[in-house]
C-alpha positions as CSV (number, residue, x, y, z in Angstrom):
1,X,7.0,34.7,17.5
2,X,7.3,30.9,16.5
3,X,7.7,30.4,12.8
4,X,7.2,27.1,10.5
5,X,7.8,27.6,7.2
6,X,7.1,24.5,4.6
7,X,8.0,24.6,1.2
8,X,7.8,22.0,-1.5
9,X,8.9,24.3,-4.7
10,X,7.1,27.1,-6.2
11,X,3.4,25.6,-6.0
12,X,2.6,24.8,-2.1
13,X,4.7,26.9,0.2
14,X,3.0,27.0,3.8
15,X,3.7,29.2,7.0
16,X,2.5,29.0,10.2
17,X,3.3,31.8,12.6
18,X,2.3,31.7,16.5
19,X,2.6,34.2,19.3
20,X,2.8,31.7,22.3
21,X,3.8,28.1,21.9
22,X,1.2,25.7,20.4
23,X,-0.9,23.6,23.1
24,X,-2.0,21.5,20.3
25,X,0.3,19.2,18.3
26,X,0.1,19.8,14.2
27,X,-0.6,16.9,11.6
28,X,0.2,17.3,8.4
29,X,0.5,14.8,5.5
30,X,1.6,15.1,2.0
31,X,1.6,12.4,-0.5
32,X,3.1,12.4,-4.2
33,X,2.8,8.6,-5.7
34,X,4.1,6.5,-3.3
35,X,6.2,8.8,-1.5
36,X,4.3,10.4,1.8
37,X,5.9,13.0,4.4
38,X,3.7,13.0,7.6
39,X,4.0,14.8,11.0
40,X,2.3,15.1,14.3
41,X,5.8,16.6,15.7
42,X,8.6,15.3,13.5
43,X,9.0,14.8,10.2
44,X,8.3,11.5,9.3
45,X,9.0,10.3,5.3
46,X,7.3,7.2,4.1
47,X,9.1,5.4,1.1
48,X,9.0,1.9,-0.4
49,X,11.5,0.1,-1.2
50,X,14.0,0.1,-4.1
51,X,13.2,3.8,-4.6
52,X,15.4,6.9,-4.5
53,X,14.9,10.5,-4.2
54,X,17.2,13.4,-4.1
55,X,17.2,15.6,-0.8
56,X,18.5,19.2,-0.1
57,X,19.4,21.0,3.2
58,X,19.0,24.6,3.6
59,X,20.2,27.1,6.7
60,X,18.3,30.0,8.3
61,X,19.4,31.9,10.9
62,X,17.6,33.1,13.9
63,X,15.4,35.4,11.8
64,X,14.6,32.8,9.3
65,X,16.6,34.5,6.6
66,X,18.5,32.1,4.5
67,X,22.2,31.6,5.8
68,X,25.2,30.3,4.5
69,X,27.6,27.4,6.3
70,X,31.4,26.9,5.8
71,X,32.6,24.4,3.4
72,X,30.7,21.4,2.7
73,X,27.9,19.3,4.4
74,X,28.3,15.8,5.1
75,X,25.5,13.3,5.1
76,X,25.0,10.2,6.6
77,X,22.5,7.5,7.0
78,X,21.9,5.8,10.6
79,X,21.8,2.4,8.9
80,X,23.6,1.9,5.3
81,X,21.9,-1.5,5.4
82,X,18.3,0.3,4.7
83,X,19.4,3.7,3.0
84,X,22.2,4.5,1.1
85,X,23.0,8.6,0.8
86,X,25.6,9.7,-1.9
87,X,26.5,13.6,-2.2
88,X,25.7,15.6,-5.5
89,X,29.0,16.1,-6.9
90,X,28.7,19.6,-7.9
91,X,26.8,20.5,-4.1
92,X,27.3,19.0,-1.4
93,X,23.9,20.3,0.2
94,X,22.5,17.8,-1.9
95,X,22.6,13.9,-1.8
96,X,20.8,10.8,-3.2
97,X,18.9,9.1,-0.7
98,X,18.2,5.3,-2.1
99,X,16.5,2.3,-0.2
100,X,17.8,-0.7,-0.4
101,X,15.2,-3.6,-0.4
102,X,14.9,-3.9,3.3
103,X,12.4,-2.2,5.5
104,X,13.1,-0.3,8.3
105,X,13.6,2.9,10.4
106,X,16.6,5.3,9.5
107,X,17.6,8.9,10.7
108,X,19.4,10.6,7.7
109,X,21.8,13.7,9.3
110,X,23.2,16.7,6.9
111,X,26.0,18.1,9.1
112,X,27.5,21.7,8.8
113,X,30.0,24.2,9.8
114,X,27.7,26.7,10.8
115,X,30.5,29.1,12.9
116,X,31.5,31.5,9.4
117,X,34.8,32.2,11.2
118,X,38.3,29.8,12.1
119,X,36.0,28.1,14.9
120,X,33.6,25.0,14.1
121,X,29.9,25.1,15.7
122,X,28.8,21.6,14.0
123,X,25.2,22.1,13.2
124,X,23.4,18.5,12.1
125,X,20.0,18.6,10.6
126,X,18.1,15.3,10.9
127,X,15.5,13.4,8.8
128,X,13.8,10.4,9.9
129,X,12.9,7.9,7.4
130,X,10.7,4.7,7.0
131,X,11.0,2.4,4.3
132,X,8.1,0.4,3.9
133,X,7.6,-3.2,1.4
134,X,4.6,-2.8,-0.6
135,X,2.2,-2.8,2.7
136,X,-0.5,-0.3,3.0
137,X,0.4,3.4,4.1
138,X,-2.7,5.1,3.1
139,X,-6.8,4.2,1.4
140,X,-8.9,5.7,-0.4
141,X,-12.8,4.9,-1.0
142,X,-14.4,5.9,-4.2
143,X,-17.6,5.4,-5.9
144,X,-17.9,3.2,-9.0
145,X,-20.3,2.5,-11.5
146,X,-23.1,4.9,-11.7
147,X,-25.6,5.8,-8.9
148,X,-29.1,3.1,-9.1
149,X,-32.4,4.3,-8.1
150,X,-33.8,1.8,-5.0
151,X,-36.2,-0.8,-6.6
């Protein structure tokens, strides 16, 4: 059984469970203000720039349980010229992800020790990310005025 589970706090939580593997690819699209997180297969997130918005990682393990990791995560950003991504003090499986001023395409990685023993098995857990400059990313047509009978 193929689980996705997506959850975005305690208001939307969605799961999709399959018996076989999908023939058809899944699109999904969520927009809050000017942020937008879109798929049709990865995750894509859309975000202008000169914004920032805090991220968190979190571990399952084959049964989709929540898991734990050893010691801290460390993030990183493909290209520090478009994203900057600064670890929460107090937990390090959160981080500040910040544009800065330039567009672009950027892959942010949260990387763990996911072997609970002496070993390391380095799990990394990517995110892709476009920045966009004020262009377009989504419309919306709506009616104004009020509705006029045909002379």
């Amino acid at each position: 059984m193929n689980k996705l589970e997506i959850s975005f706090g305690t208001p939307l939580r969605l799961i999709v469970e399959q018996a076989q593997p999908a023939t058809i690819v899944p699109r999904l699209k969520i927009k809050s203000g000017p942020l937008i997180l879109e798929t049709g297969g990865p995750f894509v997130f859309t975000m202008p720039i000169d914004y920032y918005i805090d991220l968190q990682v979190s571990y399952v393990d084959q049964g989709g349980n929540p898991a734990a990791v050893d010691g801290d995560v460390t993030w990183t950003s493909s290209d520090e010229s478009i994203v900057l991504v600064s670890v929460d003090d107090s937990n390090s499986m959160k981080c500040r992800m910040t544009s800065l001023g330039k567009t672009g395409q950027v892959q942010i990685s949260a990387t763990a020790d996911a072997d609970l023993g002496s070993g390391v098995t380095e799990l990394v857990t990517l995110m892709d990310v476009s920045i966009v400059a004020g262009e377009a990313v989504a419309g919306t047509i709506t009616p104004f005025g009020t509705a006029q009978p045909v002379p």
